[in-house]
C-alpha positions, -999 to +999 in steps of 0.1 A: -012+247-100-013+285-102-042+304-088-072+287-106-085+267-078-085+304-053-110+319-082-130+286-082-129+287-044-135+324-036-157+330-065-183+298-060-183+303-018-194+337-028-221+326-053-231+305-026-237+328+001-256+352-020-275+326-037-292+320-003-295+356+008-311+359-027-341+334-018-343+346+018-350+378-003-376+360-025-393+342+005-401+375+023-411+394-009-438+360-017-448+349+020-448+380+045-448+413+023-471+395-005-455+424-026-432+432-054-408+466-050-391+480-079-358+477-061-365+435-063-365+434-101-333+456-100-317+429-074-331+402-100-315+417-127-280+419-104-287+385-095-289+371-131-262+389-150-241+380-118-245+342-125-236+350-165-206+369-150-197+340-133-203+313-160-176+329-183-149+328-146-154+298-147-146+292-187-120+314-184-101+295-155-110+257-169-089+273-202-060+287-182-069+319-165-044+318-130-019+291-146+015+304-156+020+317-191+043+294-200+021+263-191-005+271-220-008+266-253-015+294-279-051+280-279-057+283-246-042+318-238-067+336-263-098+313-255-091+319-216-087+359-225-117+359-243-130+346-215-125+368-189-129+398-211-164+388-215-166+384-173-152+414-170-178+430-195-207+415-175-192+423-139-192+458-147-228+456-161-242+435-128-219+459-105-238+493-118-271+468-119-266+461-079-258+502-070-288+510-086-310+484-070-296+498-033-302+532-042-337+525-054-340+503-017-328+535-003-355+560-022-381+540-008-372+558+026-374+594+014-397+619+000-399+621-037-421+653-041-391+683-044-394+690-012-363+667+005-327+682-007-311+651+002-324+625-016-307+644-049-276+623-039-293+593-046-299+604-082-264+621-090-250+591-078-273+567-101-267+588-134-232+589-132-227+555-122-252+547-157-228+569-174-196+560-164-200+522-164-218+524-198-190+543-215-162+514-204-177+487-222-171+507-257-135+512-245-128+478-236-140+463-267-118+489-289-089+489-273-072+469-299-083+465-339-089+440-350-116+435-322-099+399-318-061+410-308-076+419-273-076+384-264-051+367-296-019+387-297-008+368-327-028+385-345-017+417-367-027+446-356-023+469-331-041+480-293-034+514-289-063+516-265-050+498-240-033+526-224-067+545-226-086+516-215-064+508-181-066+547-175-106+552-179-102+518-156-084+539-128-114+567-131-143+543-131-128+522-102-117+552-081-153+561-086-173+531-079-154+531-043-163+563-035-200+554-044-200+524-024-188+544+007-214+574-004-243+545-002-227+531+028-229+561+054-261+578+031-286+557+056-269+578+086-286+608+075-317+594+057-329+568+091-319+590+118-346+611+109-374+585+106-398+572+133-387+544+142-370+535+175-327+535+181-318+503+177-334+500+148-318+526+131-288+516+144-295+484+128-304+492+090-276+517+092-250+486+103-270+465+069-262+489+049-228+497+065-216+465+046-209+484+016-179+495+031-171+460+023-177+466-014-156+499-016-130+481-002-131+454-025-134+482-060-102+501-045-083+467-043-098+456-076-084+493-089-050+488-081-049+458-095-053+473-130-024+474-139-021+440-150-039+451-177-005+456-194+013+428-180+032+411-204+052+390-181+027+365-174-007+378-180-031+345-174-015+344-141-019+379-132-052+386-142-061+363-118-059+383-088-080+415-103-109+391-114-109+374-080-109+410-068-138+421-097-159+388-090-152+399-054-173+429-056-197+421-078-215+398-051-206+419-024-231+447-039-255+419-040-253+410-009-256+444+006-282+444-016-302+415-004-295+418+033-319+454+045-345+439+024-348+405+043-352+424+079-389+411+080-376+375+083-352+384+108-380+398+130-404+371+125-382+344+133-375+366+167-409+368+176-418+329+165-386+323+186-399+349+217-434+332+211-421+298+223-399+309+251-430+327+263-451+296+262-422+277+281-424+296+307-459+290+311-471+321+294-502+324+276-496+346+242-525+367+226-515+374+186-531+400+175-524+398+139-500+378+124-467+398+138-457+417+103-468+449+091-481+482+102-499+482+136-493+448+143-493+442+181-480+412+203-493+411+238-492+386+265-506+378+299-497+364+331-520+332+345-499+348+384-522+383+377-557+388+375-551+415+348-520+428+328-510+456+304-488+457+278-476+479+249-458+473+216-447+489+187-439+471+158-416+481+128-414+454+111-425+469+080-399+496+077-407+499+041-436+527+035-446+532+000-445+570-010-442+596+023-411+580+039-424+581+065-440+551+094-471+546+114-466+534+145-499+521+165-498+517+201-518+490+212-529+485+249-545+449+262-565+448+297-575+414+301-598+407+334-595+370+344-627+376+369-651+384+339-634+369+314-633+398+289-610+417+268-608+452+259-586+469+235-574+503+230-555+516+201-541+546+195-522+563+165 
């Protein structure tokens, strides 16, 4: 049977997973934030070459890709090759494509005027990753002339680049597991010193955390390079480092879809603290609709003639140039005797 069904099974579970993270990502972007962030057309753009990515998996395993060499015809070795050298090609575009739509996230967070050192990281680590996932897709499609002899090896001709090719493949996977870890412990330094209370800092950082998961996944996928050269039984081995490539490639959209999608976390929280305030017989007072700057959630007790509370909300983490949040402080007397209601805000 070989390893095709594990590709279709690892690959499509996957797919699945960020699929729905995706429109979770959608929803809050159309229904609570009513916005549209730079950083969403670059997850759209990950998103989309992702699913091309993924088409040409699965055309690559339906032709052979994970079956033993022997089992295949001539036919289906070079189609299933040409396959996945065209997934490959669009895995490392949607791969770069997802770093850049996290680091663009992440810039939403910082200053932008000269003044913050730190937020230079962000933009050595987007250039190079342009540059060095740019210049592998020339090397891959010359490492053998004629062009076709990377995926027919009955052809005449010869692939001298293939030893080049695998090489630059060591350097740009050793590198884009060191970026993932870079963007993974980067929110340490750029949320601790926002206003904004512990646990959530504690909780973006943990979001964004999961790209651990990803630099994990690129240093696996590294080593596995060097079936590149196999001549043993290639369509089986090739197998593993495109489970290992498709592997990553939704990982960085996931990571990429999750910090984003915080507002619908909270809401469903307060929707959820709403109705276990009303079942125990307390009588909420919504302010506004519980998203955003400012917005305030108070309740009072029918047991006391009059009740304070305060909230802060930072729901909306997201500010759109300083980096920086609002927080209002919002106090409600209520005086069951009189019947009124007085409000005080404070910034």
């Amino acid at each position: 049977m070989g390893l095709g069904p594990t590709v279709y099974a690892v690959s499509w579970t996957e797919f699945g997973v960020v699929s729905v993270l995706f429109a979770a990502r959608c929803y809050v972007n159309v229904f609570i934030l009513q916005r549209f962030r730079a950083d969403f057309f670059w997850a759209t753009a990950t998103y989309v070459t992702a699913i091309v990515a993924q088409a040409f998996l699965v055309l690559s395993v339906h032709w052979g890709l994970g079956t033993p060499l022997g089992d295949l015809s001539d036919q289906q070795i070079s189609k299933n090759q040409f396959y996945q050298w065209v997934f490959t090609t669009f895995a490392i575009v949607s791969i770069a494509l997802g770093k850049l739509a996290i680091i663009v996230f992440m810039l939403q967070f910082e200053r932008t005027d000269g003044r913050n050192r730190r937020v230079w990281i962000l933009y050595v680590i987007a250039v190079l990753t342009i540059m060095i996932n740019v210049a592998i897709i020339p090397i891959l499609w010359t490492q053998c002339s004629p062009t076709v002899k990377i995926w027919d090896n009955s052809v005449a001709g010869n692939c001298a680049g293939r030893t080049i090719n695998e090489k630059y493949g060591y350097f740009q996977g050793s590198f884009g597991a060191v970026c993932d870890l870079a963007l993974a412990l980067y929110p340490m330094l750029a949320f601790w010193n926002l206003q904004m209370r512990v646990h959530v800092k504690v909780g973006l950082t943990a979001l964004f955390g999961c790209g651990v998961t990803a630099g994990v996944c690129a240093a696996v996928k590294t080593k596995e390079l060097s079936t590149l050269t196999a001549t043993s039984d290639l369509t089986y081995q090739l197998a593993s480092l495109n489970i290992w490539a498709s592997t990553e490639m939704w990982t960085i959209l996931m990571v990429s879809c999750i910090p984003p999608i915080r507002p619908l976390f909270v809401k469903a929280i307060h929707q959820i603290q709403s109705s276990s305030g009303r079942s125990r017989g307390t009588n909420n007072i919504n302010l506004t609709p519980g998203y955003g700057p400012g917005a305030a959630y108070a309740s009072r007790s029918t047991k006391r003639p009059a009740q304070t509370t305060t909230n802060e909300s930072e729901e909306d983490i997201l500010v759109e140039r300083e980096g920086i949040m609002m927080t209002r402080k919002v106090s409600i007397h209520y005086d069951e005797r009189n019947g009124n209601l007085s409000e005080h805000g404070e910034q």
